[in-house]
C-alpha positions in Angstrom: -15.2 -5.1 -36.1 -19.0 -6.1 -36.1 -21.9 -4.1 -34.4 -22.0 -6.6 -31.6 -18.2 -6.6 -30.8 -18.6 -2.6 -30.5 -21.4 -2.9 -28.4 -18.9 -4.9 -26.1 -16.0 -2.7 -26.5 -18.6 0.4 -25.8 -20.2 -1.0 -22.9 -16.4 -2.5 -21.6 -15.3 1.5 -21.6 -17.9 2.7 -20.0 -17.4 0.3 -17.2 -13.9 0.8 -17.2 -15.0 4.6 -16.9 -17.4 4.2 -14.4 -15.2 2.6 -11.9 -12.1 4.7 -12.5 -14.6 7.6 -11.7 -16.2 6.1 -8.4 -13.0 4.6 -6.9 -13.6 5.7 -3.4 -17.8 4.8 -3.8 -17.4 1.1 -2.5 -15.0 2.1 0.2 -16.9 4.7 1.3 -19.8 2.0 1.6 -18.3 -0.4 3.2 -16.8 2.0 5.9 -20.4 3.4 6.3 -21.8 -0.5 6.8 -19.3 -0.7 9.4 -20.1 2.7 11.6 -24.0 2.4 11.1 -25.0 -1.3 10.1 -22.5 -3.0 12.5 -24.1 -1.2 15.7 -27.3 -2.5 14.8 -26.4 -6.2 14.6 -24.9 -5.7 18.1 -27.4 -8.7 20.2 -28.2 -10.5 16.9 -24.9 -12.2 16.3 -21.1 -12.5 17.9 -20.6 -8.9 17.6 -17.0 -9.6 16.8 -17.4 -11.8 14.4 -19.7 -9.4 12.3 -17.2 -6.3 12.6 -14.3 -8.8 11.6 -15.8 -9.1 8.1 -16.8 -5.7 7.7 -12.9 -4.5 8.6 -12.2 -7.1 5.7 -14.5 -5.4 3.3 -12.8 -2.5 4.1 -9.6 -3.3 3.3 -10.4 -5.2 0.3 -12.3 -1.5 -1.3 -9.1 -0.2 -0.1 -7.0 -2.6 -1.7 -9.4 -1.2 -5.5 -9.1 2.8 -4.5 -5.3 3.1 -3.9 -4.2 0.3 -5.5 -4.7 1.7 -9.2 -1.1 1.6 -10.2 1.0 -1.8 -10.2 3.3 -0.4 -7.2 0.8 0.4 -4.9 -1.7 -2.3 -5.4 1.7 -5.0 -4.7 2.6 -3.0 -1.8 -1.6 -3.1 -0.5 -1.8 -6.7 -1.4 1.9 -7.7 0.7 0.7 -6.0 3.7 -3.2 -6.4 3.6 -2.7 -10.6 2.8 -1.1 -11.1 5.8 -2.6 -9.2 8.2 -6.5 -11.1 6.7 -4.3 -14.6 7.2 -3.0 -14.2 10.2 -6.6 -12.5 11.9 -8.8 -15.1 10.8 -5.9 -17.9 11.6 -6.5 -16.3 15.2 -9.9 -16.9 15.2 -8.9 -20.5 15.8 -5.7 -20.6 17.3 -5.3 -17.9 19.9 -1.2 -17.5 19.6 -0.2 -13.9 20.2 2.4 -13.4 17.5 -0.7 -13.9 14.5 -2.7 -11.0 16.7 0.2 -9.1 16.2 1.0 -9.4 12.3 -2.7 -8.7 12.1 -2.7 -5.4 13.7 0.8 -4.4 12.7 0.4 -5.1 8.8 -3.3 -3.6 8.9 -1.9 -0.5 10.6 0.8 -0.1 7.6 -1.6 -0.7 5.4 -4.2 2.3 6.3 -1.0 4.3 7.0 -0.1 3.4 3.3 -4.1 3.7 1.7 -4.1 7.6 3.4 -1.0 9.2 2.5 -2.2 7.5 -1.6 -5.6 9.0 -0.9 -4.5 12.8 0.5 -1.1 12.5 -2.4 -4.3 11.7 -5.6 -6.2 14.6 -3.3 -3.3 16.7 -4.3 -2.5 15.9 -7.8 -5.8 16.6 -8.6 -7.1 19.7 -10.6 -10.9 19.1 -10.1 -13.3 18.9 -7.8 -15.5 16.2 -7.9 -17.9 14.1 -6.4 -15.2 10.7 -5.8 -12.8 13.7 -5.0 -14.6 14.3 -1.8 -15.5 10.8 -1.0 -11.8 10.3 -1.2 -10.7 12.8 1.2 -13.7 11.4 3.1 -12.3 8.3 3.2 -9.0 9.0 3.9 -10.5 10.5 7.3 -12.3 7.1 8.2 -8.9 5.5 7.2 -6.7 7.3 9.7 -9.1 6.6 12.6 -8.5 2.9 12.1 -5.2 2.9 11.3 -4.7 4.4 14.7 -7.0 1.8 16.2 -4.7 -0.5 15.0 -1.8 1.5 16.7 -3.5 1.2 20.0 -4.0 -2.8 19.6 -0.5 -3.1 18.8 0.4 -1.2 21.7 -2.0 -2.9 23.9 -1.1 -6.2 22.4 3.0 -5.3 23.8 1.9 -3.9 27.0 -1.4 -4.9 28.1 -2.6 -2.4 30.8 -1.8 0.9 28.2 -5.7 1.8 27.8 -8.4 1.6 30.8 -12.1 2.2 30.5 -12.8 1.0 34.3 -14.2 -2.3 33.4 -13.1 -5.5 34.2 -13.0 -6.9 30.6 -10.0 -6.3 28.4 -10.6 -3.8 25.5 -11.2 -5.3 22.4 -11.1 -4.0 18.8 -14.9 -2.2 18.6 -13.2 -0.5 22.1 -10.6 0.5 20.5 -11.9 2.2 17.2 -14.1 4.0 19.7 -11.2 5.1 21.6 -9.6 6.3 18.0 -12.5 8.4 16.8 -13.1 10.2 20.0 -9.5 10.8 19.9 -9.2 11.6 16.6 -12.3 14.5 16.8 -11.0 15.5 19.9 -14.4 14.8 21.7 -12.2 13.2 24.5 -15.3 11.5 27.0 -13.1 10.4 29.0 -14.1 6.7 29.3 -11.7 4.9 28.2 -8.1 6.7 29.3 -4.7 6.2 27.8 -2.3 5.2 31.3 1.1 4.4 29.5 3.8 7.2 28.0 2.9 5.5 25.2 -0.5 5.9 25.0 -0.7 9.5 25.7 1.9 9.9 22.8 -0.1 8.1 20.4 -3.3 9.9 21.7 -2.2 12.8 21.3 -0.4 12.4 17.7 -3.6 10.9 16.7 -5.5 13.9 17.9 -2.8 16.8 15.9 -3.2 14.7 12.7 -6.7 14.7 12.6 -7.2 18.5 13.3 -4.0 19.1 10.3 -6.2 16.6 8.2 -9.3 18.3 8.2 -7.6 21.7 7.6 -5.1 20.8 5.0 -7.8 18.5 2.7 -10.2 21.7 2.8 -7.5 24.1 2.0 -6.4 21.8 -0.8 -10.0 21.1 -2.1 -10.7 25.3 -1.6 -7.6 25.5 -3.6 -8.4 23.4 -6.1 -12.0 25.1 -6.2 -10.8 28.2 -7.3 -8.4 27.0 -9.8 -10.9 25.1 -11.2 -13.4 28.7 -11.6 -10.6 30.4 -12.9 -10.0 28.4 -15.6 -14.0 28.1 -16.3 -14.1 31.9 -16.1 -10.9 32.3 -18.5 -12.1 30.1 -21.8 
């Protein structure tokens, strides 16, 4: 092998190094985009149309963090394919039943994308920077995987969520609705009416608080494991 072709191979691995090492960076930028860029554009363009794409980006730097081995990434590209086919289909034709393969595969997808995240959380014997952005992530994740519970629920029985407006809730209502829910900040502006509703609510609102607590236990755990075996060699 020449110089130059180990130049390649050199610079190929440390790519390859790089981005097994920062799996969770270009999710956790996108999801950022979407909570602090999106707001921003709100009055400059259709405001749907703008948080549409950044949902996309999301899943597709899902699709990279939790799809690293050949099952998971065929199971994230069955589900996340057709929920992005049939969304932007019903950006065109409004027929229910694409709405709700939309919501429905995205929701099995984030479901999917946070059990990988807090399962690699726990396999892991090191604390590190993409560690943290992981378990990050995984937090960001829930919240709009049970945004997309609540639009699937809505989307069955319209009527389930009211916020005391006139206009139907739509998806930026809705992940709103989620992360109050899921901090358990509870405002009170938008109010879950259905049995159904109040169920998911309040599931959504246990998981978050047994999230936070079990992903710092593990990553306290790991912590220490990590010092003893410093402190032993």
């Amino acid at each position: 092998m020449d110089s130059q072709d180990q130049t390649v191979t050199n610079t190929s691995h440390r790519l390859h190094n790089w981005f097994k090492t920062h799996r969770f960076l270009f999710l956790l930028i996108t999801i950022m985009l979407l909570f602090v860029i999106h707001p921003l554009t709100q009055g400059l363009v259709r405001i749907n149309f703008i948080l549409d794409i950044f949902l996309s980006a999301i899943l597709l730097s899902a699709i990279y963090a939790v799809g690293q081995k050949r099952p998971a990434l065929i199971f994230a590209l069955f589900t996340v394919l057709p929920a992005s086919f049939a969304h932007w289909i019903y950006w065109f034709v409004k027929i229910p039943i694409l709405h709700l393969i939309d919501v429905s595969f995205t929701m099995v997808f984030l479901a999917f994308a946070t059990f990988t995240i807090v399962q690699h959380l726990f396999r892991q014997k090191r604390v590190t920077a993409d560690l943290i952005r992981g378990a990050v992530c995984g937090y960001f994740l829930m919240g709009l995987m049970w945004a997309s519970a609540y639009a699937f629920l809505e989307a069955l029985t319209p009527g389930s969520f009211d916020s005391g407006s006139a206009h139907a809730l739509d998806t930026n209502d809705l992940i709103y609705f989620s992360f109050v829910t899921l901090c358990t900040v509870g405002y009170g502006d938008i109010i879950p009416l259905t049995n159904q509703a109040r169920m998911l609510s309040v599931l959504e609102a246990v998981m978050g608080q047994m999230y936070i607590a079990v992903n710092i236990a593990a990553l306290v755990a790991i912590r220490i494991s990590q010092s003893t075996d410093r402190s032993s060699t």
